[in-house]
VEXLUM-948785 format. One line per field, with one value per residue (C-alpha): residue number from 1; residue in one letter; x, y negated, z negated. Coordinates in steps of 0.25 Angstrom, whole numbers, plus 5000, padded with zeros to 4 digits. Layout:
k [NUM|...]
r [a|...]
x [X|...]
y [Y|...]
z [Z|...]
This chain:
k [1|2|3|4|5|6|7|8|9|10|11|12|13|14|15|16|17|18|19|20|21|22|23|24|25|26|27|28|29|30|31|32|33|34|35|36|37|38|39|40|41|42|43|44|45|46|47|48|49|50|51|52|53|54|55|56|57|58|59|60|61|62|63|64|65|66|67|68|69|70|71|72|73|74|75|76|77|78|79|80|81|82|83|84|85|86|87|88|89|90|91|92|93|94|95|96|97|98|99|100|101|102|103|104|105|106|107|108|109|110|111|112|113|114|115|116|117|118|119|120|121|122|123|124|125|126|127|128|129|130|131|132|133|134|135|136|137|138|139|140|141|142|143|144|145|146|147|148|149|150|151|152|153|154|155|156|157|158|159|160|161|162|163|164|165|166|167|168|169|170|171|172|173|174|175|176|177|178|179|180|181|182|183|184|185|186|187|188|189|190|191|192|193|194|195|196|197|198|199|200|201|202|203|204|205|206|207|208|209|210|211|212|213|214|215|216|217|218|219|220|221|222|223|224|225|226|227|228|229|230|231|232|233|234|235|236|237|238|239|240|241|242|243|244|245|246|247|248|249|250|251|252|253|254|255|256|257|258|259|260|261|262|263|264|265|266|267|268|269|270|271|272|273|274|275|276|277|278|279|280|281|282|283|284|285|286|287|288|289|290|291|292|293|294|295|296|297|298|299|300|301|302|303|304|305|306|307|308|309|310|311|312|313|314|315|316|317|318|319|320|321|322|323|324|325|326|327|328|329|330|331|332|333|334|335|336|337|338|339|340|341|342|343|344|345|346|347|348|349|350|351|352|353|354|355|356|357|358|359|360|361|362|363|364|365|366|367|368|369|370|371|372|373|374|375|376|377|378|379|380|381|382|383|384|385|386|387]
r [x|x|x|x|x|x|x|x|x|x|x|x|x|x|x|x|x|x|x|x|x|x|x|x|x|x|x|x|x|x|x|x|x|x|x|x|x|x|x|x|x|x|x|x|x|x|x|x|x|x|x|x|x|x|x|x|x|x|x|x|x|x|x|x|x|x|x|x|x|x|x|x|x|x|x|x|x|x|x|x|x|x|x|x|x|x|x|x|x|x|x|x|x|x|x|x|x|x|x|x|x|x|x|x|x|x|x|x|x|x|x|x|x|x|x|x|x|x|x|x|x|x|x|x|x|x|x|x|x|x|x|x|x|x|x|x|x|x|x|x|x|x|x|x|x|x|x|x|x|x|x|x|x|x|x|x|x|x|x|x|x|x|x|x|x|x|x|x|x|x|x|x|x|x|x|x|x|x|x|x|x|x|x|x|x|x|x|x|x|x|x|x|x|x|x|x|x|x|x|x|x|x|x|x|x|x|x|x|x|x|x|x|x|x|x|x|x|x|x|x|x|x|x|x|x|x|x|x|x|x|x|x|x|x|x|x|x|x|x|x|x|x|x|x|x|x|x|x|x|x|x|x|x|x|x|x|x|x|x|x|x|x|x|x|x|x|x|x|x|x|x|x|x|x|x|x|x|x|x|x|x|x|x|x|x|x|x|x|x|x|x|x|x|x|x|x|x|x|x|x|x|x|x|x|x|x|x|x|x|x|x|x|x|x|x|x|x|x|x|x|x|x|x|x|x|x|x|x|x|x|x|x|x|x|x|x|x|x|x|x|x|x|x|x|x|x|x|x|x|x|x|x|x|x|x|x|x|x|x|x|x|x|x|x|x|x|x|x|x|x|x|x|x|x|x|x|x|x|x|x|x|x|x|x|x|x|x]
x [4929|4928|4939|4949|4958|4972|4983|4992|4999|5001|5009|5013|5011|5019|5016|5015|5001|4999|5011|5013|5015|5004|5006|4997|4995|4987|4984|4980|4973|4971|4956|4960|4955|4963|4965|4972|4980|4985|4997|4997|5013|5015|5029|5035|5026|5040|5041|5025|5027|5038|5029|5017|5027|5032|5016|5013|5024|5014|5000|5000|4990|4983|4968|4966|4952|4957|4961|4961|4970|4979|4981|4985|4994|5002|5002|5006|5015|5027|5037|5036|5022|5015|5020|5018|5024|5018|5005|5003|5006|4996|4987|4988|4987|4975|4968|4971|4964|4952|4951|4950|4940|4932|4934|4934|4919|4912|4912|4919|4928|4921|4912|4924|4924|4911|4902|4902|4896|4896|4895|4905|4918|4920|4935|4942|4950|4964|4966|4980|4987|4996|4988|4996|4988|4976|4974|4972|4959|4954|4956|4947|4936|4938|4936|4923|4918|4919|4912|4923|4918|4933|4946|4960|4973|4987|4996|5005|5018|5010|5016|5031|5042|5052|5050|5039|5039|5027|5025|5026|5016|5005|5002|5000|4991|4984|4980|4976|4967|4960|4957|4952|4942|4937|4935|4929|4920|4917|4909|4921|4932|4946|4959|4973|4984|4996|5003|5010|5019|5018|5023|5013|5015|5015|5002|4996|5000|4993|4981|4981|4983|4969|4956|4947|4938|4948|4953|4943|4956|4970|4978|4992|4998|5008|5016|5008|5018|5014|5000|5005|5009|4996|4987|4996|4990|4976|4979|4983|4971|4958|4959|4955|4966|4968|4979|4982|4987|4999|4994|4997|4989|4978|4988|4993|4979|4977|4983|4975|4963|4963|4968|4957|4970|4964|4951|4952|4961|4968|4968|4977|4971|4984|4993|4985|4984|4972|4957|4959|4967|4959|4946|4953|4956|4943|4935|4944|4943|4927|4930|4936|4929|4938|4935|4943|4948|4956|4972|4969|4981|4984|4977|4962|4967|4967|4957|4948|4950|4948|4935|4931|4936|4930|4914|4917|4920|4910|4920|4924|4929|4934|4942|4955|4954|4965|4953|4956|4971|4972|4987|4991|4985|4983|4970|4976|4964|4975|4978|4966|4955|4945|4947|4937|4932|4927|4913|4914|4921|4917|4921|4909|4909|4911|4905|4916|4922|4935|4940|4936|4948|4956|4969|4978|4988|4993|4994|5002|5011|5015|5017|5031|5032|5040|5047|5040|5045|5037|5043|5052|5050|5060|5059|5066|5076|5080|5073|5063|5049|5036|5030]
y [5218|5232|5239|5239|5225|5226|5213|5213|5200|5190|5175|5166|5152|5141|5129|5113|5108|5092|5089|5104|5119|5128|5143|5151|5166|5171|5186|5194|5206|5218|5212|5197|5193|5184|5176|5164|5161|5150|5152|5139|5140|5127|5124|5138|5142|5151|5160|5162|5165|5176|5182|5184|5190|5200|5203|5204|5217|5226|5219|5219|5232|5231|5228|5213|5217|5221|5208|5213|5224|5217|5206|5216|5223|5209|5207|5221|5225|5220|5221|5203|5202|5188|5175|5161|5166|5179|5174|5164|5172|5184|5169|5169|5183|5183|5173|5176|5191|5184|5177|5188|5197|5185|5182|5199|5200|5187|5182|5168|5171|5169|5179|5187|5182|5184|5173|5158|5152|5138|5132|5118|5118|5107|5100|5090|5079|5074|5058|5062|5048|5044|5041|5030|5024|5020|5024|5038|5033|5025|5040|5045|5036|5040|5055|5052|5043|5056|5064|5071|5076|5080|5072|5075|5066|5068|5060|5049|5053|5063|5060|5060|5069|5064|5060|5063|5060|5065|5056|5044|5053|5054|5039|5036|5048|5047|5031|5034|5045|5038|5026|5037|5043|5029|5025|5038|5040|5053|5063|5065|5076|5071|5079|5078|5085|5086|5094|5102|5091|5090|5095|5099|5088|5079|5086|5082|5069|5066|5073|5065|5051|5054|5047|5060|5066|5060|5072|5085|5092|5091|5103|5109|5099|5106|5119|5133|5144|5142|5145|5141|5127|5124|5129|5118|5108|5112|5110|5094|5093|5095|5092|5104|5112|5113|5123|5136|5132|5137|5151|5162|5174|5177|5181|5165|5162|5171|5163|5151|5158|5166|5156|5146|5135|5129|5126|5125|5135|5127|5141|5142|5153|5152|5153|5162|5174|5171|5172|5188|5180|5168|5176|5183|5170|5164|5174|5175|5159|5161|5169|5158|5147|5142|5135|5134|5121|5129|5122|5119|5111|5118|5121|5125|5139|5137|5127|5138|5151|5141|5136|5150|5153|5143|5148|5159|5158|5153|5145|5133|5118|5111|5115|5105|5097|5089|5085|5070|5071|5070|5068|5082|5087|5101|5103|5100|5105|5109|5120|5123|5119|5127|5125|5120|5106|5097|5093|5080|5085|5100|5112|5119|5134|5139|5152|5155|5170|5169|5156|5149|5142|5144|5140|5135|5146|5142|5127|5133|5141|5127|5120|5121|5124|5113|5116|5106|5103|5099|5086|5089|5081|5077|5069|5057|5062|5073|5086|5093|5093|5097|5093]
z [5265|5270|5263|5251|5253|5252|5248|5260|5257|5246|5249|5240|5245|5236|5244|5243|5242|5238|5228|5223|5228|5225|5224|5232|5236|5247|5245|5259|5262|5272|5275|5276|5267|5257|5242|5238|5225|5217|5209|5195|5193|5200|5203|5201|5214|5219|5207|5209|5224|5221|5210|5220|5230|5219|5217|5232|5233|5226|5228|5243|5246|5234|5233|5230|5225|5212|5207|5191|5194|5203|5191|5181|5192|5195|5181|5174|5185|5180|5166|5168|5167|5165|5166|5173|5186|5188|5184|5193|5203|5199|5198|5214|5217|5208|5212|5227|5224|5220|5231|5239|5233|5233|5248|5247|5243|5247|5234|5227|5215|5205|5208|5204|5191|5187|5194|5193|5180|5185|5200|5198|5192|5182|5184|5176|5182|5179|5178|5185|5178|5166|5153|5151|5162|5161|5174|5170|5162|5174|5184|5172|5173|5189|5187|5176|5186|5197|5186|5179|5168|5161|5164|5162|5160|5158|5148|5151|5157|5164|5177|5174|5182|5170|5156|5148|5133|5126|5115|5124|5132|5121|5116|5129|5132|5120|5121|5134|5132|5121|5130|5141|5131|5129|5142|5146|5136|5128|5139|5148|5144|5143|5142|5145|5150|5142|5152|5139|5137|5123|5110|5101|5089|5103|5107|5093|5092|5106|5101|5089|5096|5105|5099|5094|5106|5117|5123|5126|5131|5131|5140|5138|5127|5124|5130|5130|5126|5111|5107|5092|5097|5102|5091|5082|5092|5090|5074|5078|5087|5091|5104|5115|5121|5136|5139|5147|5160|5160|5155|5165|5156|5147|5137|5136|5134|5125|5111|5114|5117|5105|5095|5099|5102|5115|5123|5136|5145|5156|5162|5176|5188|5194|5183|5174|5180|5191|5191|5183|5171|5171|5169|5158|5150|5153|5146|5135|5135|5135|5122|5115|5119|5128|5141|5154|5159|5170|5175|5192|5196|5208|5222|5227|5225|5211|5211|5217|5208|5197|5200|5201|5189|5182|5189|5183|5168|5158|5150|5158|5157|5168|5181|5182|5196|5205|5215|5207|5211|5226|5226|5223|5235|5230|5237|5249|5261|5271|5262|5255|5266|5255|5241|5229|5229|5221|5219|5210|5199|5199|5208|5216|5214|5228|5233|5244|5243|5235|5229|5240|5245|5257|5259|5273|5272|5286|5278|5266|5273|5279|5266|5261|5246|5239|5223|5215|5198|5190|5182|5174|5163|5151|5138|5137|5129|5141|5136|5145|5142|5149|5161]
């Protein structure tokens, strides 16, 4: 790099990869050199498109060196500020700018955020079946027998596009997590994810329908918008908290931080604001005792700035992994013929400039976007409920 580098184009790539679209920005500049960027907003890939085309009127010249003031400028620069949309387009743009000051100066992103503190990046696995099955518990003993040290399921009506009815849900889940921890033994961690499909007098009865020491974890019970609602939960239970993944600032993290409510931040690079936010809300974590357990169910964009987040911050859990769930073909090597790979159940710390993953673009651009819903699901009784 010889002289001052300016952005000269910004495109918004909302493509399908595997069995959903992912949302990525590539940002260019005067000297060729260039970033990617992962937006979270999974299904709403459009309205994040037409924010990072808003954004690219008044960045292109600017100098994607200055990555703190280009954030606040994105951020600020508008009556509107904030919210799910925007921020994960600022995510994108964000995490694409890092990648080009780290390709910029010869250095890997973390380098950015203060060195690496750890060379592997622990993951957790996901069973990826019903627990109503004891097949789920069967996957499990799988994963352990690979060398995961933390595994994840998900209740049973998990995988319906229709009807899901919550108290039918929880028996089930409950009996079966109670026979998992007994065929696992005690020196594995177990969690679940409730997907926020529960009400919190459901959440506590689940809790309360779970031997004592089954669960180390249990993430997103019930919806986020009310810090209150879930410090009525942490009264019912003792259970840890695992939450925050659809937080897009600082700011919605900021009641459960302070207020002591949950343990690990589900913390989302792509919808959180990027690399700048997530720093934030790490060390404001670190302050209060709270560890990171970041949200990575996108592609190896993602999977890339996470892992160099998570070198870089003192207070760290376990980095979520789809390597287990080959079907969803998110990694797809076509597309991302460089991306982070496991190594047994842990991500190497690469030293390659900038994330380290490169993307087909020639590839993508020839890979149609397709509308994708998630189920819309409904009680029995016809009312809507979460998916």
């Amino acid at each position: 790099m010889t002289t001052k580098l300016k952005i000269t184009a910004i495109k918004p790539y909302p493509v399908w990869v595997g069995t959903r679209n992912q949302m990525l920005v590539k940002v260019e500049t005067d000297q060729g050199i260039f970033g990617w960027g992962e937006s979270g907003l999974s299904g709403r890939e459009k309205a994040v498109a037409g924010a990072v085309e808003h954004y690219r009127e008044f960045l292109i010249g600017c100098d994607p060196m200055q990555i703190g003031r280009i954030w606040q400028e994105v951020y600020r620069s508008q009556y509107f500020e904030g919210g799910r949309v925007l921020q994960a387009a600022i995510s994108a743009i964000d995490i694409a700018l890092h990648d080009i000051k780290g390709k910029a100066l010869g250095v890997p992103v973390y380098e950015l955020l203060g060195g690496k503190q750890r060379h592997r990046i622990p993951t957790f696995a996901s069973t990826g079946d019903e627990a109503e099955d004891d097949a789920a518990i069967e996957r499990a003993r799988e994963l352990r027998a690979q060398g995961w040290q933390a595994i994840r399921f998900f209740p049973a009506g998990q995988n319906s596009s229709d009807i899901f009815e919550p108290r039918q849900s929880i028996g089930a889940t409950a009996s079966l997590l109670n026979r998992a921890r007994e065929a696992l033994g005690d020196d594995v961690v177990l969690g679940i994810d409730y997907h926020h499909r529960l009400s919190v007098a459901e959440a506590a009865s689940f809790c309360n329908k779970l031997g004592r020491g089954v669960l180390d974890f249990i993430e997103e019970p019930i919806r986020d918008e009310t810090p209150e609602a879930y410090e009525s939960l942490r009264t019912m239970t003792d259970i840890p908290f695992a939450i925050g993944e659809e937080f897009a600032s600082k700011w919605q993290f900021l009641p459960y931080i302070e207020r002591g409510i949950h343990q690990f931040n589900r913390l989302d690079v792509c919808n959180v604001g990027g690399l700048t936010e997530a720093m934030k809300v790490a060390g404001w974590s670190e302050a209060h005792y709270v560890d990171l357990m970041p949200h990575n169910p996108l592609g190896p964009v993602c999977t890339a700035a996470t892992v160099h987040l998570a070198a870089a911050v003192p207070n760290f859990a376990w980095l979520e992994t789809r390597e287990p769930e080959t079907k969803l073909g998110f990694d797809n090597s076509d597309f991302f013929p460089v991306q982070p790979r496991l190594d047994g159940t842990d991500y190497p710390v690469v030293d390659l400039p900038g994330l380290g993953v490169e993307v087909n673009e020639e590839a993508i651009q020839a890979a149609s976007f397709r509308f994708w819903e998630a189920p819309h699901l409904k009680r029995r009784d016809g009312s809507v409920t979460n998916w």
